[in-house]
VEXVOFI-547854 format. One record per residue (C-alpha): residue in three letters; residue number from 1; x, y, z. Coordinates in nm, 3 decimals, padded with zeros to 5 digits, m for minus. Last residue first. Layout:
! residues N
  residu  num        u        v        w
     ala  NUM        X        Y        Z
...
//
This chain:
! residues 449
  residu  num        u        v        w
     unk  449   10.059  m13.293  m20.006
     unk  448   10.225  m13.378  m20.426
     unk  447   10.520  m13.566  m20.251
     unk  446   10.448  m13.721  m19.958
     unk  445   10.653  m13.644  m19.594
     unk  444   10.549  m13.324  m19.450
     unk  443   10.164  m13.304  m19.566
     unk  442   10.237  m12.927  m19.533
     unk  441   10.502  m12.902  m19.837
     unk  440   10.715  m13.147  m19.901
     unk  439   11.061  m12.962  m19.893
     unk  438   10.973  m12.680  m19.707
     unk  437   10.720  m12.876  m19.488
     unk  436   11.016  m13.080  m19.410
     unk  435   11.252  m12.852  m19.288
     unk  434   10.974  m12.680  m19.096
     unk  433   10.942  m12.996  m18.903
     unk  432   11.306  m13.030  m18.892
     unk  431   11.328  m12.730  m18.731
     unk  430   11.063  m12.796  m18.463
     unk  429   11.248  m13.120  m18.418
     unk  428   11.595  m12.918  m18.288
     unk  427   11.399  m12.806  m17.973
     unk  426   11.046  m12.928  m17.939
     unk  425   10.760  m12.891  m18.177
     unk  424   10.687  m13.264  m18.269
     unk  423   10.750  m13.405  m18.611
     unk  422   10.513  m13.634  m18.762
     unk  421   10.709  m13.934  m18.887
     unk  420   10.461  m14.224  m19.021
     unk  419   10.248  m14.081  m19.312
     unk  418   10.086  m14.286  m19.549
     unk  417   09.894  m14.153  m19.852
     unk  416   10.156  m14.401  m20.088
     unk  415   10.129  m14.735  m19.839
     unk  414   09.953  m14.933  m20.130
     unk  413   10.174  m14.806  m20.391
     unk  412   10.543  m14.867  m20.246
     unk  411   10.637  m14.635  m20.095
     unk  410   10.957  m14.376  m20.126
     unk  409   10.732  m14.169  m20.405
     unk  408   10.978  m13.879  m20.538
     unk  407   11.044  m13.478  m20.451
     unk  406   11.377  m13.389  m20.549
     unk  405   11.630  m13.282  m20.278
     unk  404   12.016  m13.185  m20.286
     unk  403   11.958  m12.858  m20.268
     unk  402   11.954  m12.818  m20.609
     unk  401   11.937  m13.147  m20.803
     unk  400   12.210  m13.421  m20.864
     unk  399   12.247  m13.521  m20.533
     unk  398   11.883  m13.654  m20.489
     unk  397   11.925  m13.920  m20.767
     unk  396   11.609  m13.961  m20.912
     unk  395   11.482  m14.320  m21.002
     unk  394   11.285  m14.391  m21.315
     unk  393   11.445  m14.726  m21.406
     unk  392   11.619  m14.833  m21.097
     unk  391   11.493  m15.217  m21.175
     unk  390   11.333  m15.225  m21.537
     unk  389   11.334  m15.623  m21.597
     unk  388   11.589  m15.485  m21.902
     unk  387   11.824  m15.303  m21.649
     unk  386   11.733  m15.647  m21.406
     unk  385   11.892  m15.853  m21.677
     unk  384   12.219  m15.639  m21.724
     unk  383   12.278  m15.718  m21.355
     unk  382   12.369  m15.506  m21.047
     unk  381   12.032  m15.264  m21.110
     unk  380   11.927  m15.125  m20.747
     unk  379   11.563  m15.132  m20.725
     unk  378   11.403  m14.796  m20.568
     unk  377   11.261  m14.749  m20.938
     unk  376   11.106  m15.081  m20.903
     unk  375   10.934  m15.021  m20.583
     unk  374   10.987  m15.285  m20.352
     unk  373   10.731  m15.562  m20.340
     unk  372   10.394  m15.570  m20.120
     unk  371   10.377  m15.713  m19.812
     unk  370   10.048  m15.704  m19.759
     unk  369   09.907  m15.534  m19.428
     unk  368   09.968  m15.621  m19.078
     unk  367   10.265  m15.726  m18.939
     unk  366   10.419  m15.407  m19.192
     unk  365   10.152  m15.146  m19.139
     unk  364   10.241  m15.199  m18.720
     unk  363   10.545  m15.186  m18.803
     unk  362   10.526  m14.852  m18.972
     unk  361   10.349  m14.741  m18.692
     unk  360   10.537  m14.815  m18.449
     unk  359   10.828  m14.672  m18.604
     unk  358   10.695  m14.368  m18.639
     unk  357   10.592  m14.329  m18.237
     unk  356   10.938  m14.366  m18.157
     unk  355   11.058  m14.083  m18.380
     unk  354   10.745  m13.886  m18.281
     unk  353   10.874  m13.916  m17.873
     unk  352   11.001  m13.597  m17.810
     unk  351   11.086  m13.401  m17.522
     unk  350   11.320  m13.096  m17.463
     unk  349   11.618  m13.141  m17.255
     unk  348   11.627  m13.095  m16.871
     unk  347   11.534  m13.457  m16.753
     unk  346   11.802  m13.575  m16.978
     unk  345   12.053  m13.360  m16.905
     unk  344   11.995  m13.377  m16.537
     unk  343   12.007  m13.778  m16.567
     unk  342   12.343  m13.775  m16.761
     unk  341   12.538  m13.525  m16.521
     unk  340   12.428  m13.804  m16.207
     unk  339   12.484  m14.069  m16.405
     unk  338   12.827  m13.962  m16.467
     unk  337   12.878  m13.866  m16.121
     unk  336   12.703  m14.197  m15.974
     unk  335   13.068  m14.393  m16.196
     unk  334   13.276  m14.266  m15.934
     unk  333   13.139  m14.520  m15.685
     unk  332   13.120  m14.742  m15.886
     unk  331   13.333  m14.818  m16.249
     unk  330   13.541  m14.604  m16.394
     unk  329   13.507  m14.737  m16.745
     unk  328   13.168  m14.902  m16.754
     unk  327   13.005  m14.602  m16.584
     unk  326   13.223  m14.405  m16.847
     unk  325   13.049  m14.569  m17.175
     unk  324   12.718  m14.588  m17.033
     unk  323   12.769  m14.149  m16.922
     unk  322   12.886  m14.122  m17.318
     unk  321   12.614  m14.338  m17.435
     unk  320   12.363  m14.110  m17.251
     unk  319   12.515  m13.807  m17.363
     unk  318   12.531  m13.931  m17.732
     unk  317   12.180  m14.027  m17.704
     unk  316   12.076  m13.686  m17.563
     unk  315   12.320  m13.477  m17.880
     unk  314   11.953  m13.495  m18.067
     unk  313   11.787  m13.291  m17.853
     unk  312   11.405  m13.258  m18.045
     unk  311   11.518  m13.549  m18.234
     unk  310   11.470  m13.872  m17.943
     unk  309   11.366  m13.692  m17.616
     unk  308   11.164  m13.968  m17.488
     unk  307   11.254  m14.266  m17.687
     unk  306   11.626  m14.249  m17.816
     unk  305   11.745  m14.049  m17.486
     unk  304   11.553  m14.303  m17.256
     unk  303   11.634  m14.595  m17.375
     unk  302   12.009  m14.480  m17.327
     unk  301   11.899  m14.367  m17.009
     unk  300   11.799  m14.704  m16.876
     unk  299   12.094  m14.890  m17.029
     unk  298   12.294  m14.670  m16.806
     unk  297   12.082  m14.758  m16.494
     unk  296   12.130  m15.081  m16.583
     unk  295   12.477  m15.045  m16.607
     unk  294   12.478  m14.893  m16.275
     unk  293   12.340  m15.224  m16.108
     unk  292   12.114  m15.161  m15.825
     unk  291   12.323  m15.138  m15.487
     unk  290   12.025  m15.008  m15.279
     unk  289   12.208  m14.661  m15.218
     unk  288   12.261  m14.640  m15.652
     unk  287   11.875  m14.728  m15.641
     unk  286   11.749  m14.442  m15.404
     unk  285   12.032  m14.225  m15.536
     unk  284   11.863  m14.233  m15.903
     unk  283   11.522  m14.192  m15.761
     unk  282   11.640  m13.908  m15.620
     unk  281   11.779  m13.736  m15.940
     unk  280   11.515  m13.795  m16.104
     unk  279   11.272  m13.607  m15.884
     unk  278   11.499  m13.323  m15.870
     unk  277   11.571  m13.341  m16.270
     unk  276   11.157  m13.310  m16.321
     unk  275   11.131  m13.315  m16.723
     unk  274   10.852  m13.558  m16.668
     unk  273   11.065  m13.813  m16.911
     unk  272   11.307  m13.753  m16.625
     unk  271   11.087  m13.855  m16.368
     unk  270   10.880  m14.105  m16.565
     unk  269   11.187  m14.348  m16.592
     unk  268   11.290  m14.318  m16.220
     unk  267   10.961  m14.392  m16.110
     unk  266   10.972  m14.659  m16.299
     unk  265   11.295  m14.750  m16.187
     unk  264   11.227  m14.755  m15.838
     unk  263   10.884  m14.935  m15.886
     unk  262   11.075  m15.219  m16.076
     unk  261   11.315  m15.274  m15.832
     unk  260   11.097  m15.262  m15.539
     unk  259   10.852  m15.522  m15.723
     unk  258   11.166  m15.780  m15.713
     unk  257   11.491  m15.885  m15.849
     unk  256   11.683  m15.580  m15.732
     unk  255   11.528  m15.607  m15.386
     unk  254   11.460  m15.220  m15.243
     unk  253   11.322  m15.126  m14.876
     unk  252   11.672  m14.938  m14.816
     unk  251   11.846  m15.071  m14.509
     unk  250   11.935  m14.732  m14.307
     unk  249   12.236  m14.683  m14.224
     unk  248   12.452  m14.705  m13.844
     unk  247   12.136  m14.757  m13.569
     unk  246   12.291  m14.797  m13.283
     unk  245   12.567  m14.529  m13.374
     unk  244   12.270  m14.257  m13.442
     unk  243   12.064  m14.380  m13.111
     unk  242   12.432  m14.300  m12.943
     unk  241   12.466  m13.976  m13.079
     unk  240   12.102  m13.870  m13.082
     unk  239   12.124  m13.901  m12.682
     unk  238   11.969  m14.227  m12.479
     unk  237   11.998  m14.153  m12.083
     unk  236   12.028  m14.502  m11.871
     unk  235   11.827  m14.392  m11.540
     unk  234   11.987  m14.497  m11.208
     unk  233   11.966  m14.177  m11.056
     unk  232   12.350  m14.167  m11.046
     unk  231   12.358  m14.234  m11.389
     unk  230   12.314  m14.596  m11.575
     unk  229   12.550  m14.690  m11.871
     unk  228   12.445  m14.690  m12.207
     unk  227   12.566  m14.941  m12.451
     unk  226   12.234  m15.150  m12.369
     unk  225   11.981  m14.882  m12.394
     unk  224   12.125  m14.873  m12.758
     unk  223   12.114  m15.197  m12.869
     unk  222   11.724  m15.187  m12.725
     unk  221   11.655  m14.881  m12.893
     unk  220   11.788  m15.044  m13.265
     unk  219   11.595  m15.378  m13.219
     unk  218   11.276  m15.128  m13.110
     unk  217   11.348  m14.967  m13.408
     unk  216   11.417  m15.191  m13.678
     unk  215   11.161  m15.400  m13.581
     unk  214   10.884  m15.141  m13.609
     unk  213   10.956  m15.078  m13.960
     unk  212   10.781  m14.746  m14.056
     unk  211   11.127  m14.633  m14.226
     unk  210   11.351  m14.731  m13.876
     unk  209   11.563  m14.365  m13.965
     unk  208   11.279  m14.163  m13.913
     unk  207   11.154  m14.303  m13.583
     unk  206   11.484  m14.342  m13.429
     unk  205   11.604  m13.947  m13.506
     unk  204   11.272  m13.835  m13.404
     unk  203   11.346  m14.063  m13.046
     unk  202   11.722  m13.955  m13.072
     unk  201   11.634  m13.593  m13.056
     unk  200   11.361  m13.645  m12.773
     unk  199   11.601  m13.786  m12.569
     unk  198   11.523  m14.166  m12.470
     unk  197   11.538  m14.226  m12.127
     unk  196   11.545  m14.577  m12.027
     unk  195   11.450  m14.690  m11.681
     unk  194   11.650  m15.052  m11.703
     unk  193   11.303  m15.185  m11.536
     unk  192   11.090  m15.027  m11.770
     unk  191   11.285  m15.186  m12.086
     unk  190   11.030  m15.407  m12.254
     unk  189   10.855  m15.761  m12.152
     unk  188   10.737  m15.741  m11.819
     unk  187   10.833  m15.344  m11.737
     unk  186   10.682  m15.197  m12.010
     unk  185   10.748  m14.839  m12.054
     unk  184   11.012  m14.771  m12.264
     unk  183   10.862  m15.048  m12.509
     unk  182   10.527  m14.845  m12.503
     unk  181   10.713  m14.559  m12.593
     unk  180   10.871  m14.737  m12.925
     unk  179   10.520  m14.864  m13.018
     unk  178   10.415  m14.512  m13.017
     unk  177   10.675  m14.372  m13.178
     unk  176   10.645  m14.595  m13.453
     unk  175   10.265  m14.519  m13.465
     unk  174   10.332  m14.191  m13.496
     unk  173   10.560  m14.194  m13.785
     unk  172   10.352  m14.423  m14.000
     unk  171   10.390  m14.779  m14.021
     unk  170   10.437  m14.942  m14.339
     unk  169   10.147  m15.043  m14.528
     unk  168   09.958  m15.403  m14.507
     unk  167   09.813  m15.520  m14.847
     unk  166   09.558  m15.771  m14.790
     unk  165   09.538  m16.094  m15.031
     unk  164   09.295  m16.364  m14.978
     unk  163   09.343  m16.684  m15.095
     unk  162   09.228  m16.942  m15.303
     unk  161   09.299  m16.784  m15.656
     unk  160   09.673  m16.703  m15.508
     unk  159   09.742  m17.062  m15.470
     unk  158   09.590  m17.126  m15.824
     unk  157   09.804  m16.840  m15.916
     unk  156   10.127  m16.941  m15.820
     unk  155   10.253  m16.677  m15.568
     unk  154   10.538  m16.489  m15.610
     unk  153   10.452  m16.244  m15.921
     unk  152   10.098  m16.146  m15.841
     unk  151   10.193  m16.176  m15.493
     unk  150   10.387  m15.892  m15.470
     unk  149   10.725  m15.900  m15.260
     unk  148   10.711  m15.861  m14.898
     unk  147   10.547  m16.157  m14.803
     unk  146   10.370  m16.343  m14.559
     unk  145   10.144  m16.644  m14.608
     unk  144   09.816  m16.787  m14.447
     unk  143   09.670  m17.108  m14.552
     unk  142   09.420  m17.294  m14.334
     unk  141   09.466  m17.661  m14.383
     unk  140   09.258  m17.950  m14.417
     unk  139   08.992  m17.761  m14.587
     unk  138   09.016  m17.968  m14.920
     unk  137   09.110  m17.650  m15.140
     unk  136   09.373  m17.598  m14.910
     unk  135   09.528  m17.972  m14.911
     unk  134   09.536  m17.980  m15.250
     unk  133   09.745  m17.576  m15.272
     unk  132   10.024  m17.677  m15.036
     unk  131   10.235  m17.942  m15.199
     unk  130   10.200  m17.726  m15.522
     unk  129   10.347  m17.450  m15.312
     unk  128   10.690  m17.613  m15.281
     unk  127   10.671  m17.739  m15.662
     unk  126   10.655  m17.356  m15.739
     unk  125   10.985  m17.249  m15.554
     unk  124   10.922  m17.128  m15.190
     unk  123   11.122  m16.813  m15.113
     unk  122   10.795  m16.554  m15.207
     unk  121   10.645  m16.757  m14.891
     unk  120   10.835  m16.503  m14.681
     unk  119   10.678  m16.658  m14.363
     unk  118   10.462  m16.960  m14.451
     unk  117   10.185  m17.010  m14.181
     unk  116   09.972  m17.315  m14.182
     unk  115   09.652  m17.262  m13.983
     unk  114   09.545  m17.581  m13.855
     unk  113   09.180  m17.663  m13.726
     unk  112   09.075  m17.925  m13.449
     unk  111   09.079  m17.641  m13.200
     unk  110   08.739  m17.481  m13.388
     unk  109   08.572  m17.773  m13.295
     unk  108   08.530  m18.140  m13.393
     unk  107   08.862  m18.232  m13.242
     unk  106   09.046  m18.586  m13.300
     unk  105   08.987  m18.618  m13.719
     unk  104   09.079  m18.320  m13.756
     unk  103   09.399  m18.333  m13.575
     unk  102   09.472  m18.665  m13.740
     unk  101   09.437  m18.448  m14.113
     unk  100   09.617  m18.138  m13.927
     unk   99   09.922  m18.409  m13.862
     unk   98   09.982  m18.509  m14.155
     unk   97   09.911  m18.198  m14.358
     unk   96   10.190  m18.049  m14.132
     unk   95   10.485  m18.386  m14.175
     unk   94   10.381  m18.279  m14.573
     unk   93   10.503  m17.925  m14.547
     unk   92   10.788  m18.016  m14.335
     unk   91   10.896  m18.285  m14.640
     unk   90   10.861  m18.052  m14.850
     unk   89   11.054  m17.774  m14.719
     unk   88   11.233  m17.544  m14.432
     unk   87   11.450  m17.291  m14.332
     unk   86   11.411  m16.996  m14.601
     unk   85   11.072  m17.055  m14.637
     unk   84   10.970  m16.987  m14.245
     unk   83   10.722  m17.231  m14.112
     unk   82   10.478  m17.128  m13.887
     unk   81   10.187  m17.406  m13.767
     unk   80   09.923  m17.242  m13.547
     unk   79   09.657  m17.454  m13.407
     unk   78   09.329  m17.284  m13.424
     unk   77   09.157  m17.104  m13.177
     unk   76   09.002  m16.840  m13.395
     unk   75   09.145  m16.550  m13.163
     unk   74   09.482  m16.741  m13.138
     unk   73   09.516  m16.771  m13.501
     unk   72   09.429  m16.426  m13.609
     unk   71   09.681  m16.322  m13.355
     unk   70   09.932  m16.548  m13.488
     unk   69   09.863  m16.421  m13.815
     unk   68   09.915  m16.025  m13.737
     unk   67   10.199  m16.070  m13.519
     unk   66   10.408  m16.229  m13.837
     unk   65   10.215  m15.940  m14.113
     unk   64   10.325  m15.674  m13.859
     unk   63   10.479  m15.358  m14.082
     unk   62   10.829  m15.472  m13.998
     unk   61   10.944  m15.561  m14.318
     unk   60   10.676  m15.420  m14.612
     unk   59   10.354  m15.577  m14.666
     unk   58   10.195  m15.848  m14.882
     unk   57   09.970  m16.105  m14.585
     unk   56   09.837  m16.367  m14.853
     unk   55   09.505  m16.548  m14.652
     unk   54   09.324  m16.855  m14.618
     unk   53   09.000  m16.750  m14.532
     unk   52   08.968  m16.702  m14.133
     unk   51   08.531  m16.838  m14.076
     unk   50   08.465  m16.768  m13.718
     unk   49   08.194  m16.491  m13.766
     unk   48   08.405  m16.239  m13.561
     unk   47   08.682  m16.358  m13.768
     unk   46   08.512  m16.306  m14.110
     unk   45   08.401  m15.951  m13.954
     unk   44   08.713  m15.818  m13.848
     unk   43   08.880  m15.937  m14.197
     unk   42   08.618  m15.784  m14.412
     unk   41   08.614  m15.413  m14.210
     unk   40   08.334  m15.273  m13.986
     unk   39   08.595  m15.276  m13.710
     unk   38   08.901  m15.149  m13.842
     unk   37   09.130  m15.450  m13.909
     unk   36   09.214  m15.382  m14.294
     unk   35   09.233  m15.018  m14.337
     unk   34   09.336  m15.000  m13.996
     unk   33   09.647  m15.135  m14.036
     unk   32   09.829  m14.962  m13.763
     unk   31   09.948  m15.098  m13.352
     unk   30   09.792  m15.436  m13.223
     unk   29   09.774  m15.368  m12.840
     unk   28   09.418  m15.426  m12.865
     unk   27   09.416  m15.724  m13.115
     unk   26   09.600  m15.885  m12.844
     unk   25   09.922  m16.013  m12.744
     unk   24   10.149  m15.740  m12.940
     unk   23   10.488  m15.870  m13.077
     unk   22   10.704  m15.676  m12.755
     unk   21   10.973  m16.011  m12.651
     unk   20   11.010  m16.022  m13.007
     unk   19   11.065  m15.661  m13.112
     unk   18   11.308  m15.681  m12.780
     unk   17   11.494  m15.934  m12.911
     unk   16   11.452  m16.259  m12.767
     unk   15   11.667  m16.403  m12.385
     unk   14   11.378  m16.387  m12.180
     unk   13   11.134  m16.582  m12.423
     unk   12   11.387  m16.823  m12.491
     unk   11   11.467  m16.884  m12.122
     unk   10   11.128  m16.953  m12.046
     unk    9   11.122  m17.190  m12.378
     unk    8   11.388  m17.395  m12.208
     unk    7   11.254  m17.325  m11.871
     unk    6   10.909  m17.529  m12.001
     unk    5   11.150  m17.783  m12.206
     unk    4   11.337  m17.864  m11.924
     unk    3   10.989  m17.949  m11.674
     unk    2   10.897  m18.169  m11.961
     unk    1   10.573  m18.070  m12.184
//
């Protein structure tokens, strides 16, 4: 190394974010995930031993997964190779292999080893980690990738097979805080010498607002300790106000094409189906906050009205397709108030699914039993030559009798003890439940039960 490229990197350190210039040294000053580093845990022991798997790092931003493989690096002594996925490609992946294979060949110990670490690896296509998986089945490489979306989707499977997953979990309040105080106090690599005060106000304030993501804090405290100016003492004081303006929003943990999106919406789905309209409705503003698409949302309760609350509130789809029709009208952000009225009224009707339920069943008869021809009284007769062939013959028009109802087989003989619709309890269903007793009797549905 050149004298230039030492003060180079000098000057890199020194000039780094504060969540940089703070990633922990040591497993020591490693804050949370203690379900996977605790002592008696897998991952302690296989590094204890000397023997890293290749690992798949899932975790939300912030929670450590970066600090956590270059630690696990520097305690097995093995070159460390990070990559982001954004930045680079094949042709970095392969210069890597390259030189781990000479690397190999030059140390027999534990320094002759390469970990390869992909950052966001969810960003590399599948031909990308194709160029990885040989090369860690051989040994030459050490594997170890970061994301935030789940693996079961991101990562091919033979790659997956190989590895290691361990879930990291955001931080928790306290440990926040913690890290946060430790940046106040450092006066190598945090902001001791500027002799930050941070109110306790602004440090709640701080620690809610950064959603267990130590980045976002310390990023957000250092941005702060910079606007403020020093006092007489010398001391820069940090008030909610300025902690609030240094930190503007909070960056919802949500990707509309990933596991956030579906967990949102899920959550969203068995909210109202729950009959919970509180629950709903918060899953509803976590997505509209995120930027999910409102006519998704839309489609969403449509599906909803039709499957979970189907006849026992039958005005629900016309709700649904009202709030759909008016999202599309009005557009965002007017179009959360429709939503809004749509996703109450859902979660507050009465619940039904035996619509939805008698279809399946009736498909399930048709995929799997004989297809047998329509009745012929259930024929319509066009031709003279179907009159003769006996098509209608038999048929009872319903119109003609009192109450406009006369009890006749709708099935065709195979399918005649079948019974598909069973009519819940709820709302406007418990009256068509008695509605059809009264007209079939308690078999609801067959004439002669």
């Amino acid at each position: 190394m050149t004298l230039f490229d030492h003060h180079r990197r000098q000057r890199a350190r020194e000039d780094a974010p504060l969540a940089e210039r703070m990633r922990p040294r040591s497993f020591d000053e490693f804050v949370g995930q203690e379900h996977i580093l605790g002592p008696e845990r897998v991952l302690r022991r296989a590094i204890s031993a000397g023997r890293l798997p290749s690992l798949v790092l899932w975790g939300p931003p912030g929670s450590g997964k970066t600090t956590l493989a270059r630690l696990l690096a520097g305690v097995t002594q093995a070159h460390f190779e990070p990559v982001s996925a954004v930045t680079s490609g094949v042709a970095d992946l392969r210069r890597i292999v390259a030189e781990a294979r000479e690397r190999q060949g030059m140390h027999l110990d534990s320094s002759g080893r390469t970990i390869l670490f992909v950052d966001e690896i969810h960003r590399f296509n599948k031909a990308q980690q194709d160029v990885i998986l040989p090369h860690v089945e051989d040994g030459t490489i050490t594997f170890i990738g970061a994301t935030t979306e789940n693996p079961s989707f991101e990562v091919i499977s033979p790659l997956l097979s190989r590895s290691r997953v361990f879930t990291l979990t955001a931080l928790a309040a306290e440990q926040v805080s913690a890290i946060v105080r430790r940046a106040l106090a450092d006066d190598e690599r945090g902001l001791g010498k500027l002799q930050v005060v941070l109110e306790p106000a602004a440090l709640d304030h701080l620690v809610n607002i950064s959603n267990g993501d130590a980045r976002v804090a310390l990023n957000a405290l250092e941005t702060a300790a910079a606007a403020c100016q020093p006092d007489a003492q010398g001391q820069r004081i940090i008030n909610l106000e300025t902690i609030s303006d240094a930190l503007q929003r909070r960056s919802p943990l949500y990707d509309r094409a990933g596991e956030g999106h579906y967990d949102t919406i899920s959550a969203f789905i068995k909210s109202v189906r729950g009959s919970s309209p509180d629950g709903a409705l918060y899953w509803l503003a976590r997505m509209i906050e995120a930027g999910e698409d409102p006519m998704f949302i839309a489609r969403r309760l449509v599906v909803l009205a039709a499957e979970d609350i189907g006849l026992a509130q039958p005005e629900a789809l016309a709700v649904a397709m009202a709030a759909q029709q008016a999202v599309h009208f009005m557009g965002m952000p007017e179009g959360r108030i429709p939503l809004a009225e749509a996703t109450v009224y859902l979660a507050t009707a009465p619940k039904s699914n035996a619509a939805y339920l008698a279809l399946e069943r009736a498909l399930d008869d048709v995929r799997k039993l004989p297809q047998e021809p329509v009745p012929l009284h259930l024929r319509n007769a066009v031709t003279g030559l179907m009159k003769d062939l006996g098509y209608g013959k038999g048929y009872r028009y319903a119109h003609d009798f009192p109450g406009h109802f006369v009890a006749q087989e709708f099935l065709p003989p195979g399918l005649k003890e079948r019974r598909y619709y069973q009519p819940g309890t709820e709302g406007a269903e418990g009256q068509i439940g008695e509605r059809m007793k009264r007209l079939w009797g308690e078999g609801g549905g067959k004439e002669g039960t």
